[in-house]
Backbone as CSV, one residue per row, in Angstrom:
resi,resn,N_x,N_y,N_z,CA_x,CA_y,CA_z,C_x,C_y,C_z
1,UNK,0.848,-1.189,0.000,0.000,0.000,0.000,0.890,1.248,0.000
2,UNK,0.988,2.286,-0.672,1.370,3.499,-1.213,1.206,4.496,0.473
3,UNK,2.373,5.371,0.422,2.072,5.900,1.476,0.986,7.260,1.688
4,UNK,0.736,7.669,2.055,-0.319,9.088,2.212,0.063,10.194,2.637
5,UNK,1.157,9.814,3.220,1.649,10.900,4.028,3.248,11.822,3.947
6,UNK,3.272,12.683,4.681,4.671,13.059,3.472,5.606,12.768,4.824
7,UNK,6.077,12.331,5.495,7.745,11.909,6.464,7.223,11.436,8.131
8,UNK,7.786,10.491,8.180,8.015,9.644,9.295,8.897,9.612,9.998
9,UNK,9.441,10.385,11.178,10.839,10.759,11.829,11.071,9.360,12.952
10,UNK,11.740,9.167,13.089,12.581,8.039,14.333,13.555,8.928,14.962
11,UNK,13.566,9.222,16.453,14.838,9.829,16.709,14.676,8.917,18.502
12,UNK,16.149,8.654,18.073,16.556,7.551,19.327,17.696,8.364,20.058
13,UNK,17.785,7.405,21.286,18.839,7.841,22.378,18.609,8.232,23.813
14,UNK,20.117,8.430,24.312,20.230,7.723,25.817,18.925,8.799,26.814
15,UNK,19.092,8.849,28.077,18.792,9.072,28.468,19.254,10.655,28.612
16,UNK,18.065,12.107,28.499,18.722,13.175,28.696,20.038,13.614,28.142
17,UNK,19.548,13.081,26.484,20.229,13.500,25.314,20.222,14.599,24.319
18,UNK,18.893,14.979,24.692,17.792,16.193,23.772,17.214,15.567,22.901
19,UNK,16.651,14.154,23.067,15.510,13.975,21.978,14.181,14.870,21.555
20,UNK,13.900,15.287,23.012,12.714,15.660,23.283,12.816,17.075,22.770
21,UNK,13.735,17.810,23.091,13.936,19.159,22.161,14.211,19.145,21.424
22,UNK,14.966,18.441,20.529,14.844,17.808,18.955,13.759,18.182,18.603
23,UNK,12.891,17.125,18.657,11.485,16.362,18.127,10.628,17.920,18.392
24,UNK,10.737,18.447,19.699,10.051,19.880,19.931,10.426,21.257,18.901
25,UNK,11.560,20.751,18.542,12.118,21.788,17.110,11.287,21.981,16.014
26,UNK,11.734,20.046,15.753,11.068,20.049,14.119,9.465,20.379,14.327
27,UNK,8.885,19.745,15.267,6.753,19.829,15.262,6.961,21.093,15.063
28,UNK,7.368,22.036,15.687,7.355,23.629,15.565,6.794,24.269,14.227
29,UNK,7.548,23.579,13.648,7.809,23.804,11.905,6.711,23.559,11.198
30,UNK,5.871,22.603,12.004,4.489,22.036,11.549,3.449,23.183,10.922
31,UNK,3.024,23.221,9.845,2.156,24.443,9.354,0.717,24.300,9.762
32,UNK,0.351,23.085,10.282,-0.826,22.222,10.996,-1.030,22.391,12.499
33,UNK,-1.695,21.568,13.241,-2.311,21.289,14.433,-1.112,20.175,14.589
34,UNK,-0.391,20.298,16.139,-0.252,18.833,16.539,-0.603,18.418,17.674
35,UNK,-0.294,16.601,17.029,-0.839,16.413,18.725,0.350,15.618,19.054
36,UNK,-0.024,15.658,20.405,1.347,15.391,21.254,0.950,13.907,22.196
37,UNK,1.645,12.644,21.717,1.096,11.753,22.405,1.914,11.294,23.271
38,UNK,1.859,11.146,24.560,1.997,11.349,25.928,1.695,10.067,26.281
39,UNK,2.835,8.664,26.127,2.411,7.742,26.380,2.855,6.537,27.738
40,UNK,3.372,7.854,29.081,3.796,7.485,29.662,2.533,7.123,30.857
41,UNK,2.806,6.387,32.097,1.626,6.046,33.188,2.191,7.283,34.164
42,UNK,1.485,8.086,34.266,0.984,8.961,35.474,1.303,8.035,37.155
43,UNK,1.946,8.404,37.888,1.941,7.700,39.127,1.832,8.384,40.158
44,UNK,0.579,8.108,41.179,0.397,9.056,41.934,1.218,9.690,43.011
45,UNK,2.230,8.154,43.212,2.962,8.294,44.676,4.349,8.787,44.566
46,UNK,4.849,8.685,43.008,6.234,8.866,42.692,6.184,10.534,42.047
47,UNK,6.542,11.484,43.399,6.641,12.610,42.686,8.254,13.117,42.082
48,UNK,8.999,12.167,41.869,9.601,12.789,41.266,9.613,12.187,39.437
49,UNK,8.974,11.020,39.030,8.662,10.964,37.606,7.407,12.030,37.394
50,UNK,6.526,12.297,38.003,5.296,13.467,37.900,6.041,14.667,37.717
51,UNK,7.148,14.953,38.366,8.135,16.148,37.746,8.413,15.733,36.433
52,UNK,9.305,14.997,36.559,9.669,14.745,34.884,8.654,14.570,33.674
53,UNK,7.362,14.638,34.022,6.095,14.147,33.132,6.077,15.984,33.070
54,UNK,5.761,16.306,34.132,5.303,17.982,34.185,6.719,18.888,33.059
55,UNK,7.624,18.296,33.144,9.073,19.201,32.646,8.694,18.771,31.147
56,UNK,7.864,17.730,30.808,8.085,17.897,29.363,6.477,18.391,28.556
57,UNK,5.553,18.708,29.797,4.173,19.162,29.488,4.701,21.207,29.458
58,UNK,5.791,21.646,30.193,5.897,23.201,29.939,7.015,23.402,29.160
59,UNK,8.079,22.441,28.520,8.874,22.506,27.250,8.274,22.204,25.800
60,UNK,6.783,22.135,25.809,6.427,21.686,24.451,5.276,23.198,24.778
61,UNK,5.028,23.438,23.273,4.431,25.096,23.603,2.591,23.939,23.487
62,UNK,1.821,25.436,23.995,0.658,25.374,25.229,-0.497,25.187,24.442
63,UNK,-0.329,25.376,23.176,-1.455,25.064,22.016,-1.789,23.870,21.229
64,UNK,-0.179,22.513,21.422,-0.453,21.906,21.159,-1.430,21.011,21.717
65,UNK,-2.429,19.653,21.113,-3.263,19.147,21.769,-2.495,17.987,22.642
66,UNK,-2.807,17.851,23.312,-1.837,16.415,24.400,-3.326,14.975,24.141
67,UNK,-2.444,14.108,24.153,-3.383,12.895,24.271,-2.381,11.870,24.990
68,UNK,-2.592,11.975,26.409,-2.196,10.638,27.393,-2.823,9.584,27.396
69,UNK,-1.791,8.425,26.715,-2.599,7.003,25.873,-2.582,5.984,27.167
70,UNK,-1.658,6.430,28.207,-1.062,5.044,29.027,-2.810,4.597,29.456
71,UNK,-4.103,4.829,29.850,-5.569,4.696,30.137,-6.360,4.175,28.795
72,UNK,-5.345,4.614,27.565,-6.447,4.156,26.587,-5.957,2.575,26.343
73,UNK,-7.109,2.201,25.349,-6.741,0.621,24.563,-5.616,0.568,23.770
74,UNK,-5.331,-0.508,23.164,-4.749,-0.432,21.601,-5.195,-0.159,20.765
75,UNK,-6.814,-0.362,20.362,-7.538,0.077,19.239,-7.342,1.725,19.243
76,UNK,-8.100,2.480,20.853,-7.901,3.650,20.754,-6.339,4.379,20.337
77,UNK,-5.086,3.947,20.413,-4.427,4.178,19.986,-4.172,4.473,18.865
78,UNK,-4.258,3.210,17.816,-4.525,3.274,16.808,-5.348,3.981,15.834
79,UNK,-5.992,4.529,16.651,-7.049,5.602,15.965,-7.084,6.915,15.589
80,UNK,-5.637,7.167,17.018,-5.162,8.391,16.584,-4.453,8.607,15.681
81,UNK,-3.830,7.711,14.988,-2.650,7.467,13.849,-3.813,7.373,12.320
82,UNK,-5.042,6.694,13.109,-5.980,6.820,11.436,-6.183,7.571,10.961
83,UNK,-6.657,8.812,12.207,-7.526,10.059,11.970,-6.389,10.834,11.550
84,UNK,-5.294,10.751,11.995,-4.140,11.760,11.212,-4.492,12.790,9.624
85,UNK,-4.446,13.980,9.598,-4.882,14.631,8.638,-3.361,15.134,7.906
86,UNK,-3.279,15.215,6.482,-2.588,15.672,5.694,-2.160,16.969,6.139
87,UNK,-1.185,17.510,6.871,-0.283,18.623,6.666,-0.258,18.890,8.385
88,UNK,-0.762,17.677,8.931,-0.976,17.988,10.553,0.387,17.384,11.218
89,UNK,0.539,17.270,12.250,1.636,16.618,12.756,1.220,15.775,13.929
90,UNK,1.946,14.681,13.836,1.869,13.429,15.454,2.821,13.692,16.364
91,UNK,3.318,13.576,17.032,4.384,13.898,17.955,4.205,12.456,19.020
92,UNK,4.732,11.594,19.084,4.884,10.034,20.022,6.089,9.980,21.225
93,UNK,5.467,10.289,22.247,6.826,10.740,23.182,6.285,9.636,24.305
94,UNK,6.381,8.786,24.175,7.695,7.691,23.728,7.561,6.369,23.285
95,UNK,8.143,5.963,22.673,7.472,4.644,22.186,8.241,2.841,23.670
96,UNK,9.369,3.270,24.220,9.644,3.036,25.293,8.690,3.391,26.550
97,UNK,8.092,4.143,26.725,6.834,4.473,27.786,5.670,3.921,27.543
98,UNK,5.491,3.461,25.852,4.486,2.932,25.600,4.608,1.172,25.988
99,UNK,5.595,0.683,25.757,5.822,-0.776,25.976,5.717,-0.795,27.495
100,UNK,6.557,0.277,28.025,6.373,-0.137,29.930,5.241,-0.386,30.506
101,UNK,4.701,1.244,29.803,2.813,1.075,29.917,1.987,-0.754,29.920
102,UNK,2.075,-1.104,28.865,1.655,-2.001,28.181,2.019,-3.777,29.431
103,UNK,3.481,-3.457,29.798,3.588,-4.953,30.464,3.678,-4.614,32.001
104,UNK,4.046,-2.978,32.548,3.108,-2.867,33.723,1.710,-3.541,34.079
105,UNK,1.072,-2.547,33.083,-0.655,-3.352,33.249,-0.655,-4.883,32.714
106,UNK,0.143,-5.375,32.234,-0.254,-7.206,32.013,0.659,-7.558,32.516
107,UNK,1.127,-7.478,34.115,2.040,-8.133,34.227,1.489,-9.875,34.942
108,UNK,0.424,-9.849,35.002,-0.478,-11.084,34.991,-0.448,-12.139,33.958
109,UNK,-0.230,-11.311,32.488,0.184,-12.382,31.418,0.734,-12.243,31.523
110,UNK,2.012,-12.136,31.372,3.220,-11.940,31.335,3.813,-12.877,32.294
111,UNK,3.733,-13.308,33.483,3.530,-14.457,34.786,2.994,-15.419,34.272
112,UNK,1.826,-15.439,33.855,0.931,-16.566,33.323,1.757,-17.946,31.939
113,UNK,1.895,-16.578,30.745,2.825,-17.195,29.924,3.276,-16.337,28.969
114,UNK,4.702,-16.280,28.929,5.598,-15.262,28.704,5.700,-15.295,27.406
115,UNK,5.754,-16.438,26.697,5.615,-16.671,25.380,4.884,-16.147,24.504
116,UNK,3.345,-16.179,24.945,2.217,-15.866,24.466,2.058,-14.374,24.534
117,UNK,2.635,-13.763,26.086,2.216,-12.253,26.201,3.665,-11.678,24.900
118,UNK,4.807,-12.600,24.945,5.487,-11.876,24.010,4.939,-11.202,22.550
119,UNK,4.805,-12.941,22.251,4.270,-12.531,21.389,2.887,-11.421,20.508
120,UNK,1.971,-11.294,21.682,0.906,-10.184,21.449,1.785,-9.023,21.556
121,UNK,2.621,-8.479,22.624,3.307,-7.898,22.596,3.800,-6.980,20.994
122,UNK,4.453,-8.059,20.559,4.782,-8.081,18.965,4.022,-7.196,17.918
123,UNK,2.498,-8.167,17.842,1.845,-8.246,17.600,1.360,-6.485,17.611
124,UNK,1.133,-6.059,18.712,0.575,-4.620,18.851,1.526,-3.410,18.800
125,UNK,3.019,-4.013,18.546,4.271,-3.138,18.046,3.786,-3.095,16.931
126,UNK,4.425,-4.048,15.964,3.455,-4.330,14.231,2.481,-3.103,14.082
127,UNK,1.490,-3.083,14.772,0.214,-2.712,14.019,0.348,-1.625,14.435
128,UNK,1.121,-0.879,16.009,0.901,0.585,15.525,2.020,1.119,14.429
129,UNK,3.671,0.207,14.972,4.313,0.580,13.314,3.746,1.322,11.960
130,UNK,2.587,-0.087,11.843,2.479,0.286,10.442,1.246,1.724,10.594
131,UNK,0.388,1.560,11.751,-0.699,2.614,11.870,0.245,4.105,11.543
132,UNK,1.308,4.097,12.627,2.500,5.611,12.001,3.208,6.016,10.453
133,UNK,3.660,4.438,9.766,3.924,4.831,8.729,2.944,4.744,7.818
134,UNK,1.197,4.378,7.996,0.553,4.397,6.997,-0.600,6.107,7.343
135,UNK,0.564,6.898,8.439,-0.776,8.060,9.246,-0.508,9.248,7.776
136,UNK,-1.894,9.860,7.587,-1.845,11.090,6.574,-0.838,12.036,7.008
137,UNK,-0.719,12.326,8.798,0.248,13.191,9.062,1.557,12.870,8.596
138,UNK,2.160,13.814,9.336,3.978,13.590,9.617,3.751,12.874,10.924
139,UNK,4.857,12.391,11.632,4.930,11.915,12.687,5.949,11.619,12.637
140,UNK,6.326,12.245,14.455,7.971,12.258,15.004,7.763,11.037,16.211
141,UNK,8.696,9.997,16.055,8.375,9.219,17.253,10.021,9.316,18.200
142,UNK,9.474,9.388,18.959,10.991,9.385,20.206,10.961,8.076,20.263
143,UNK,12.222,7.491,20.740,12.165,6.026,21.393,13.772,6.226,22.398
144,UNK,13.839,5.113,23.360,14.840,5.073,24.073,15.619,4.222,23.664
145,UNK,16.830,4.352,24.271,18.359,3.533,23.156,18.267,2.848,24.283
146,UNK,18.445,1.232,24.417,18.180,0.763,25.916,18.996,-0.195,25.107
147,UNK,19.811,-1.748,26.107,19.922,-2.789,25.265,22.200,-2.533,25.411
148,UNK,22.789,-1.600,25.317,23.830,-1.561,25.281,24.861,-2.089,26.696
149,UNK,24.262,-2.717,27.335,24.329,-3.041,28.791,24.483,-4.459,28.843
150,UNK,24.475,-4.872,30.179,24.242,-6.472,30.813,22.343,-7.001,30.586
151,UNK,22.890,-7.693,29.954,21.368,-8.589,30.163,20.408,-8.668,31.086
152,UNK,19.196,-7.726,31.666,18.712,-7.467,32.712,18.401,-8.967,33.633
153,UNK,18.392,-9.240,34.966,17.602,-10.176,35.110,16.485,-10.307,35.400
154,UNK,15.596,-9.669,35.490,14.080,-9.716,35.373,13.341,-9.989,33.948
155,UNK,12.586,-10.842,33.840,12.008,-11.161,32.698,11.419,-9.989,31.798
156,UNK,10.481,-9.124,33.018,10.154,-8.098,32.085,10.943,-7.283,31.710
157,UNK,11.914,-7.101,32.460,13.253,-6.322,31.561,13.429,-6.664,30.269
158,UNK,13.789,-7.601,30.231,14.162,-8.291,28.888,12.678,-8.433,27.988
159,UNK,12.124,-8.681,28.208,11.007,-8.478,27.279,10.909,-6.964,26.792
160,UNK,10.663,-5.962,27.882,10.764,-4.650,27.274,11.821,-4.350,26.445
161,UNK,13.373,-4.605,26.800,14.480,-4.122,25.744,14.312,-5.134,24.380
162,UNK,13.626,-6.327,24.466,13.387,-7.281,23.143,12.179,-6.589,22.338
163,UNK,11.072,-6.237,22.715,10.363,-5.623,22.115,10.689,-4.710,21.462
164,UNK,11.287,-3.502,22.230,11.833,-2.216,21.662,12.579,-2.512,20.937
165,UNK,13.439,-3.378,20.845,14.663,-2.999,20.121,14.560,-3.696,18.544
166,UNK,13.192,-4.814,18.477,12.257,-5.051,17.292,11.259,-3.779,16.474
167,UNK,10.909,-3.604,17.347,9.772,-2.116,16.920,10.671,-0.971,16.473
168,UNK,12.381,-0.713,17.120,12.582,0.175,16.879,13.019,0.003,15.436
169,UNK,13.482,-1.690,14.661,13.771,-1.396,13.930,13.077,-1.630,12.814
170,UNK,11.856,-2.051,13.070,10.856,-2.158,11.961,10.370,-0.131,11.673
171,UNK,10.403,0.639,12.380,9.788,1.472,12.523,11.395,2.464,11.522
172,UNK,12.582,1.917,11.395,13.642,2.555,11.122,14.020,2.188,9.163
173,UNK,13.437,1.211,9.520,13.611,0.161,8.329,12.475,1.411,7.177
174,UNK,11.522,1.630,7.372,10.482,2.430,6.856,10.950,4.084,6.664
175,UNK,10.833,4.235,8.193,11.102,5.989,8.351,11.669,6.689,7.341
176,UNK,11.388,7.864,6.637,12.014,8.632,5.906,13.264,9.284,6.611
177,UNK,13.340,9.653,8.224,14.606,10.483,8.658,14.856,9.213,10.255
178,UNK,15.960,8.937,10.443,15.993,8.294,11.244,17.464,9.205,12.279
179,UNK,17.283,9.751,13.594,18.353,10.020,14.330,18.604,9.800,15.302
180,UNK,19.921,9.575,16.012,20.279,8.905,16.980,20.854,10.267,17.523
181,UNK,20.526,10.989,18.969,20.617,11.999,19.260,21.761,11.893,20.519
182,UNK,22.900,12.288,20.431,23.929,11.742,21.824,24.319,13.137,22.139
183,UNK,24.645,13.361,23.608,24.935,15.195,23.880,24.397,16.340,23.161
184,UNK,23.526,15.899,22.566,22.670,17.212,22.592,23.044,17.245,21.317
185,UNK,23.811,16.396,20.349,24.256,16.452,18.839,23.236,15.498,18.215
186,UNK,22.674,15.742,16.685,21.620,14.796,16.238,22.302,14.167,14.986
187,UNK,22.733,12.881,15.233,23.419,12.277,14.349,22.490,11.654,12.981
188,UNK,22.163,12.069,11.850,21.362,11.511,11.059,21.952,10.134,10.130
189,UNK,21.134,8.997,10.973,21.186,7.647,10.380,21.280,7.285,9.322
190,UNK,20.274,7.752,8.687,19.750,7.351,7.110,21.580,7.400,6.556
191,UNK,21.863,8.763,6.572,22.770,9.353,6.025,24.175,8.783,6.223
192,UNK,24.240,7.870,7.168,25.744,7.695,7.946,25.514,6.061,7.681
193,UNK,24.748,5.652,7.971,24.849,4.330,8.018,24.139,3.415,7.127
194,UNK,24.276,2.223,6.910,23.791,1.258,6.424,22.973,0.323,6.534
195,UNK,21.106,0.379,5.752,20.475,-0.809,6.568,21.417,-2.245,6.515
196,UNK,20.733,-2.823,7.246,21.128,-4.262,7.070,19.927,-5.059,6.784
């Protein structure tokens, strides 16, 4: 299927690299409406991630629309990527917040049988993948560079850095601009490196 839409951004990296002011650059530029999807879990008791949720709700300017997915479904997710309009912009902050989201709340399957939750897992990477690269908008997705380390020992560890690090590259494999953002420098992928 032919795409609809005119660019699909990927921009990866460590922790408190400037993805997020990156990605807050280019939407800027947007001649459209964006929306800003906010796909981290809200926690009531941990005020210091509620800071860090709040630090990136007054660095993105006050007009854009916010949509906090960590409460919605997968379908509803997906819906926001349908409705996407030609010359509008998506903004996905984070696609790592979205997987945590996701095996936080099932961590029941996930116990039950690891195999099976993997694989749905998969399964609902896939389909918003393709929901972003088939959206009328643009769309900038953040993701976290995780995976360069020791092998976590918790299962869901490893499930989260296995997921991500599948999604990130189905989602890279596609993307029109792909960057890996380290000290505050935005290294462009496409350009430097080589798929495999």
């Amino acid at each position: 299927m032919p795409k609809c839409f005119a660019v699909v951004t990927l921009v990866t990296g460590p922790v408190r690299s400037g993805k997020s002011r990156f990605v807050v650059t280019l939407a800027s530029r947007c001649s459209g409406s964006v929306t800003y999807v906010a796909t981290a879990i809200r926690a009531a008791a941990d005020d210091e991630w509620n800071a860090r949720l709040q630090r990136h709700v007054t660095d993105r300017p006050a007009h854009w629309k916010t949509v906090e997915t960590a409460e919605l479904g997968h379908d509803a997710l997906l819906e926001i990527f349908r409705r996407g309009s030609k010359g509008d912009c998506i903004v996905v902050d984070a696609v790592g917040t979205w997987i945590a989201a996701r095996i936080a709340t099932h961590l029941d399957a996930l116990a039950h049988d690891f195999p099976a939750f993997e694989a749905q897992m998969d399964r609902e990477a896939d389909e918003i993948s393709a929901a972003m690269l088939d959206c009328a908008s643009d769309v900038l997705v953040i993701t976290e560079e995780v995976g360069w380390d020791i092998v976590p020992v918790a299962a869901s560890a490893r499930l989260f850095r296995d997921v991500l690090g599948r999604m990130k590259q189905r989602l890279a494999a596609q993307a029109e601009n792909v960057y890996l953002i380290v000290c505050g420098c935005a290294l462009d992928l496409k350009a430097l490196g080589t798929s495999i």
